[in-house]
N, C-alpha and C positions, 0 to 999 in steps of 0.2 A: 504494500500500500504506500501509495504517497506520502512524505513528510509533512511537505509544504506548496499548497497551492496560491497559485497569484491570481487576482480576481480582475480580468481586464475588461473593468467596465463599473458602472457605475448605477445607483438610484435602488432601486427594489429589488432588481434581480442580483446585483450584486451583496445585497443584503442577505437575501434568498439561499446564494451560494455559501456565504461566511456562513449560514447555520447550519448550511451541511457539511461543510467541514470539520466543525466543531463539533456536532454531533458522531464525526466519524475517526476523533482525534487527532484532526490533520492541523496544521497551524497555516493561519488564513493571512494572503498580504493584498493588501489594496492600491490603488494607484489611482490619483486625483489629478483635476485639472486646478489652476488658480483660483475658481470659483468655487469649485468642493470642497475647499482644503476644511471646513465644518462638516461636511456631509454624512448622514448618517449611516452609511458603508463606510466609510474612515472612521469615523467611533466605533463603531461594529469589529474589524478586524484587528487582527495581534498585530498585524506590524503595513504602515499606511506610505505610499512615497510619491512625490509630487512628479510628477512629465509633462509639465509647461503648461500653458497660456492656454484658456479657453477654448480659443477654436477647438473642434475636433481634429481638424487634421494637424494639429501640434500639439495633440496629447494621445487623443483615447484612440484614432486611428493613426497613430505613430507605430508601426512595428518595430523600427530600431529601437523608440525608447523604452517601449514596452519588455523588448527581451531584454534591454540593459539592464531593467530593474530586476527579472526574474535573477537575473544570472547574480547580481551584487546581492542579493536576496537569497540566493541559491533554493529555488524554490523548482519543482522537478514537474509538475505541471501549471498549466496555464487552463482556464477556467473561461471562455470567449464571454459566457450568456449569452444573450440574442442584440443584434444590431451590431453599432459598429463592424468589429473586426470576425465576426462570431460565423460566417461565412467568405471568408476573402482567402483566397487559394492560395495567395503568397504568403500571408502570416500562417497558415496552416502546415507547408512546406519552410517557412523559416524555423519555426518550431523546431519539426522534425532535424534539420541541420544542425540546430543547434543542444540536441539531443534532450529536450523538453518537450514533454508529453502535450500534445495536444488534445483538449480533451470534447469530442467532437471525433466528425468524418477523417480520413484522409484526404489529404489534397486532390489524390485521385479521383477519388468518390466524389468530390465537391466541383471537380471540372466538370466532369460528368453532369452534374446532375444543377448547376451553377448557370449554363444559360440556358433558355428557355428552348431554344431549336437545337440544341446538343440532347437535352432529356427526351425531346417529342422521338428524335432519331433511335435513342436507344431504347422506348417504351416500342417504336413501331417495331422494334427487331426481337423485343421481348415479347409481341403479340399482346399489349397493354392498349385499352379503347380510348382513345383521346381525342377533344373537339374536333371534329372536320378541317383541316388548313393545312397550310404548309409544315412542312420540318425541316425546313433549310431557310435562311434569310432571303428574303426579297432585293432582286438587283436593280429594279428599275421600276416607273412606273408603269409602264407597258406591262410586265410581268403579273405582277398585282393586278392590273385591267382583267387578265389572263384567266389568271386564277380564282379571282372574284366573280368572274362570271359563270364559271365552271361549277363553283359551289353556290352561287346565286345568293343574293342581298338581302339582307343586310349583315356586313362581315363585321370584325374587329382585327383595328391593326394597334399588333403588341411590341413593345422594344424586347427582345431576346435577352437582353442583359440586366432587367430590374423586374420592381414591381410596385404596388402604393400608387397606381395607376398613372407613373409618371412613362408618358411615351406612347398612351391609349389613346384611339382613335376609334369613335361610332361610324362606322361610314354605309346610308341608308339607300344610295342611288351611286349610279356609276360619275356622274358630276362631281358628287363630291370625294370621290378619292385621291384625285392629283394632289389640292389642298393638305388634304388630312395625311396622306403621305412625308407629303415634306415638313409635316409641322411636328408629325410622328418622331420623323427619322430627327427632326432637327431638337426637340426634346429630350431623348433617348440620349442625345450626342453629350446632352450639357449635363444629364443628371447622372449618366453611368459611365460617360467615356468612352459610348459603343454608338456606333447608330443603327446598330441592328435591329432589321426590323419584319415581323413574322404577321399573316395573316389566319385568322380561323371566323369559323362560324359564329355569327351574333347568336347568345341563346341567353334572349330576352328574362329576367327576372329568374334565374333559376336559384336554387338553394345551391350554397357554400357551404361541402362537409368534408373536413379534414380527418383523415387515420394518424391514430397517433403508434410508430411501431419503435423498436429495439431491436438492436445486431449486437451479440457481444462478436468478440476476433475468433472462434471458434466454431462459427457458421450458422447459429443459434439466431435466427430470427420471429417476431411474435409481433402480432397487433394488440394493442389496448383498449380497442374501441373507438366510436367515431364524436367530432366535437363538432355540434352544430355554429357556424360560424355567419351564418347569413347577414345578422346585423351589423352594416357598414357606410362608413361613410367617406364619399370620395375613395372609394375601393381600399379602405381602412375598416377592421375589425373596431367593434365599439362591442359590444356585448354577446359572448360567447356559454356555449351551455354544452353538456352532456349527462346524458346520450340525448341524440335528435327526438324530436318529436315525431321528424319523418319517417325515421330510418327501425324497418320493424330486424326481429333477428336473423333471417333469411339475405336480405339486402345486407346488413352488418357482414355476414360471414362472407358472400360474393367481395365488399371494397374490399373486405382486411385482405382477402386471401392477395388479390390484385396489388395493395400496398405492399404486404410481403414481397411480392414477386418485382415489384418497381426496386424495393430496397435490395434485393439478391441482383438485380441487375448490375445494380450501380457497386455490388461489391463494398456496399454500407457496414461501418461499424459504428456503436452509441445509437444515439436519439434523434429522431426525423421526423418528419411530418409528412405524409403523401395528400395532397388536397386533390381536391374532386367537388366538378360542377355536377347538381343532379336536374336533369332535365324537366319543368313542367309537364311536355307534351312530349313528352315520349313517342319513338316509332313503335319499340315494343318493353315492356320490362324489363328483358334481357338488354336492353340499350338505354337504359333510362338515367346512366350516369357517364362521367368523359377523367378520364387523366388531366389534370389543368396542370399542377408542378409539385416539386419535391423542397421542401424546405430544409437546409443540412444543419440543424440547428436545435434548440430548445426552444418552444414557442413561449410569445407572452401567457397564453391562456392555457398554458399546463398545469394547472393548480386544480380546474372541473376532470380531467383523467384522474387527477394523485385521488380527490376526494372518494371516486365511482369506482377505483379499484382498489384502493386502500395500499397504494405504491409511491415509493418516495423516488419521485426522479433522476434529481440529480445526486439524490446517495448511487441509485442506477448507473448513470453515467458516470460518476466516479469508478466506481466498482468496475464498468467495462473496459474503459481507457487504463486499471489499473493491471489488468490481463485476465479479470475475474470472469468465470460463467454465468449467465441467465441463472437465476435459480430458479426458476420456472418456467414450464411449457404455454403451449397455447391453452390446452384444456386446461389448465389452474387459475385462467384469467375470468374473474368473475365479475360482472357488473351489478353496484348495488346501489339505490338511490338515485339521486339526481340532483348535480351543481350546474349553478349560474354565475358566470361574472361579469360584471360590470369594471370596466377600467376608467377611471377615475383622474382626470384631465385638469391641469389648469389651462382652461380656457373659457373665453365670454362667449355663450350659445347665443346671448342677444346680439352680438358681433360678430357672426359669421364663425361662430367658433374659434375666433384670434385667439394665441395664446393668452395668456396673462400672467408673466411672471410676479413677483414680488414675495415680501417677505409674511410669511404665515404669521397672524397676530394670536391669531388662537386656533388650537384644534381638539376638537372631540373627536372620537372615532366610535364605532359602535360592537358591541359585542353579543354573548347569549349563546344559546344553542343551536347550532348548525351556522354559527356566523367565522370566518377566517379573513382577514386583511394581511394580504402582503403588500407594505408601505416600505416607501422609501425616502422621508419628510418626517419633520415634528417641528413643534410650534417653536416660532421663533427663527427656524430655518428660510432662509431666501431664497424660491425658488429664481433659476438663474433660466435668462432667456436664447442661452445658446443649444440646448439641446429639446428634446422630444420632451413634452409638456407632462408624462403620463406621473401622476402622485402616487396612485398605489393601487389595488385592484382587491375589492370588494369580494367575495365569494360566497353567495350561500346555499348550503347543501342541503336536502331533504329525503323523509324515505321515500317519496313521490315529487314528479315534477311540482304540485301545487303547493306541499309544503315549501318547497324549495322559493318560489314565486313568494309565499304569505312572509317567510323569515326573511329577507330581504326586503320586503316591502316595509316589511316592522324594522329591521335595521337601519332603511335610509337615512328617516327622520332624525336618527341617532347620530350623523356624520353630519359635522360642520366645522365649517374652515372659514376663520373669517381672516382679513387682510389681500384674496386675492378672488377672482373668480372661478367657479370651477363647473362641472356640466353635472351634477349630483344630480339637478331638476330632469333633466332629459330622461336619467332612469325610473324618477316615479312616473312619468308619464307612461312611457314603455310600458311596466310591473302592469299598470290600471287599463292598460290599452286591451279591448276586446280580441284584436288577432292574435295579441303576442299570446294573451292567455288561453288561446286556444289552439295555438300550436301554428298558424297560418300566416309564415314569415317567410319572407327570400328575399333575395339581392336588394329588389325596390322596398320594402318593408320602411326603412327609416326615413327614406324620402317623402314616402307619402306621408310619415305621420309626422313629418317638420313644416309639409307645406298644409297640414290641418291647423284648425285653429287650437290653441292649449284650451285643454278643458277644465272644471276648475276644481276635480280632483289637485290638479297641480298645483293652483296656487294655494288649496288646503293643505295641501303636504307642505308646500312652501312656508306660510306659516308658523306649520305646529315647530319645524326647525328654528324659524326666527323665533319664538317663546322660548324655546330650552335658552338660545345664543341668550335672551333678554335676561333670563333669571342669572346664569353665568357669568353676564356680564357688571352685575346688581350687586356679587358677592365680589370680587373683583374690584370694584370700585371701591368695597368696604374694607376691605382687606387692604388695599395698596394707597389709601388714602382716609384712615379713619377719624381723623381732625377734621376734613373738608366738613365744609354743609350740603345735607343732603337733604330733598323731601324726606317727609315723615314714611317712616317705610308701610306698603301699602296702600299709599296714597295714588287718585290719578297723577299727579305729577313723577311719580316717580317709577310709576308702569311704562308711563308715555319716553321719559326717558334712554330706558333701556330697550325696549322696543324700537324705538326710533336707530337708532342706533346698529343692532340686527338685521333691523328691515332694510338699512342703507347696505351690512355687509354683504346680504343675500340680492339685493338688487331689486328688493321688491318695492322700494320708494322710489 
């Protein structure tokens, strides 16, 4: 087993990993930017090291400085989490150079399965069903003309080298392709460094379901089950669940087996994610879901698997990277219950969802039965506006989807964060929404209920949060200023007060 792992990354997931290190007796090291140097993964780990200036690309995606610290550190694996570096072929393969474990795919595995018409090529040769389109990059617009008419309209043009919908293109008629082509390709170019760029079938509102599998190095591969993923915005995950509503046991055992077979392709070892689009309108059953891509990494929303199978992940991936075997088969995988999460954003929903950095004045968080928060923030912490806005990720489990839905909805009102804005409101809305509770969600799901008008479930939930903020804030006053004068307690003056107050942090004045 590992001594000493180094945590190349920051916020909740790098929290996430320090506790499984410590849990596994490993001794944990952290590595910050300028702005982190408080962050609550630097308090978290045994030994914390600064690699420069805020940007990312002069700290957290720095691989030389990143391996300089492990090596001064002498720390024998590296620990990606998700984002940044946690897919990038060359810190994968520096790693390995440098004779520190990477803990994740090999570089191999990760070219493979890394752009998007490298994976389609090797799914078509593993007889894997994926959307209708090309598996080679597009050379011209002529081509695409070609192609697109062959498979008939309305297509989607994707960049081959990302994802987060940067380099996507609707293209509904053969006019508007040249446009969408170049604005594709010329997107693609600025966000990934690629301009590659791949054609498939438009398939309208379909449901988003991810397999979540494990390879250890001994050839031992297994599915977990599927994570319903449909609620998204700007082709961003916002609130994930498992198991699907969709997805009955018969359909499970058909993806997993298929995700197995994606990850044996690819010569996968550790933790992966195989996503798949499921089709509305199906030609027949047997066809009613596609290969979209392979994610070579730990996802954000792996906390609804650990809960439903009672599996700890990243002790998992530790264990594989550290030469260990699966300790279990596929038949020992048992699905029990049912988690939801909600990821939890600083950003203004009345502003287009803009971030909103700043410093946390106060925080509750909420707890109880069937409740888990993996946070990466505490009061008084300033959130910083160079990286991804996410604060921490909500979770709540049940022995049926509706518990799962009630404890969560009793949780909400329990989270408040005053000092910054955050999207907490979008999820009551969600929780009280007639589709979601009834299972009838895919792609377009969040769109339609942003362009409804809020109902005033919401701004009741809204509320009953700004009363808790009001009383907290009451005692607070008393406490950090007991000389001042204050209305007589109880009085309207001094309801209206504190109230006033909440209501401004919550946005509801």
């Amino acid at each position: 087993m590992f001594k000493k792992i180094l945590v190349a990354n920051r916020g909740e997931i790098a929290v996430r990993v320090i506790r499984a290190c410590r849990e596994l007796g490993i001794l944990s090291a952290a590595v910050y930017s300028e702005v982190d140097r408080a962050a609550l993964h630097v308090l978290s780990a045994d030994e914390a090291y600064s690699i420069g200036a805020a940007a990312a690309a002069e700290s957290y995606l720095n691989i030389e400085k990143i391996l300089g610290v492990a090596k001064r550190c002498g720390a024998d694996a590296i620990h990606p989490g998700y984002g940044f570096l946690s897919e990038n072929v060359k810190f994968a393969q520096a790693c390995a150079d440098a004779d520190i474990k990477f803990i994740g795919p090999t570089a191999a595995s990760m070219e493979k399965m890394g752009s998007k018409t490298r994976a389609r090529q090797h799914m078509e040769k593993a007889g894997v069903p994926f959307v209708p389109g090309t598996a080679h990059g597009l050379e011209s617009v002529q081509q695409t003309r070609e192609v697109a008419a062959k498979i008939g309209y309305p297509v989607m043009l994707k960049a081959a080298a990302g994802g987060g919908g940067k380099g996507m293109r609707l293209v509904r008629t053969a006019q508007e392709l040249a446009p969408a082509f170049e604005a594709a390709q010329s997107e693609a170019q600025r966000a990934f460094g690629d301009g590659e760029i791949y054609l498939e079938k438009a398939i309208f509102n379909p449901r988003h379901i991810e397999l979540q599998v494990l390879a250890d190095e001994h050839g031992n591969t297994v599915y977990l089950g599927e994570r319903e993923c449909s609620i998204q915005r700007r082709h961003q995950k916002v609130m994930e669940e498992s198991p699907s509503p969709r997805v009955d046991g018969e359909m499970r055992r058909r993806m997993g087996e298929i995700a197995v077979r994606v990850a044996q392709a690819a010569h996968y070892h550790n933790a992966g994610t195989v996503e798949f689009l499921v089709d509305p309108n199906p030609v027949n059953q047997e066809q009613n879901f596609y290969f979209l891509e392979m994610n070579t990494r730990l996802q954000v929303e792996h906390p609804v698997t650990e809960l439903v199978t009672g599996l700890d992940l990243v002790n998992l991936q530790i264990r594989i990277a550290a030469g260990e075997r699966l300790p279990f088969a596929q038949e020992d995988i048992l699905i029990r219950g049912h988690a939801i999460e909600c990821r939890i954003y600083a950003e203004d929903a009345d502003n287009n969802f803009f971030p909103s950095p700043g410093k946390i004045e106060m925080l509750m968080t909420p707890a109880g039965p069937g409740i888990r928060l993996d946070s990466g923030v505490y009061a008084g912490w300033t959130v910083p506006i160079d990286y991804d806005p996410l604060l921490a990720k909500l979770i709540g489990y049940g022995q049926d989807r509706q518990q799962a839905i009630s404890r969560l909805t009793r949780a909400l009102p329990e989270f408040f964060v005053a000092g910054i804005k955050t999207n907490l409101g979008l999820f009551r809305r969600i929780l009280l929404d007639g589709d979601f509770q009834s299972g009838n969600i895919d792609a377009g799901y969040l769109d339609r209920l942003l362009e409804a008008k809020a109902g005033s479930e919401d701004i009741e939930a809204g509320k009953s949060t700004a009363a808790i903020a009001a009383a907290v804030f009451s005692v607070l006053d008393s406490t950090s200023n007991p000389a001042a004068s204050k209305p007589e307690s109880g009085t309207a003056a001094a309801a209206e007060s504190g109230w006033k107050r909440a209501a401004r942090s919550e946005g509801l004045m």
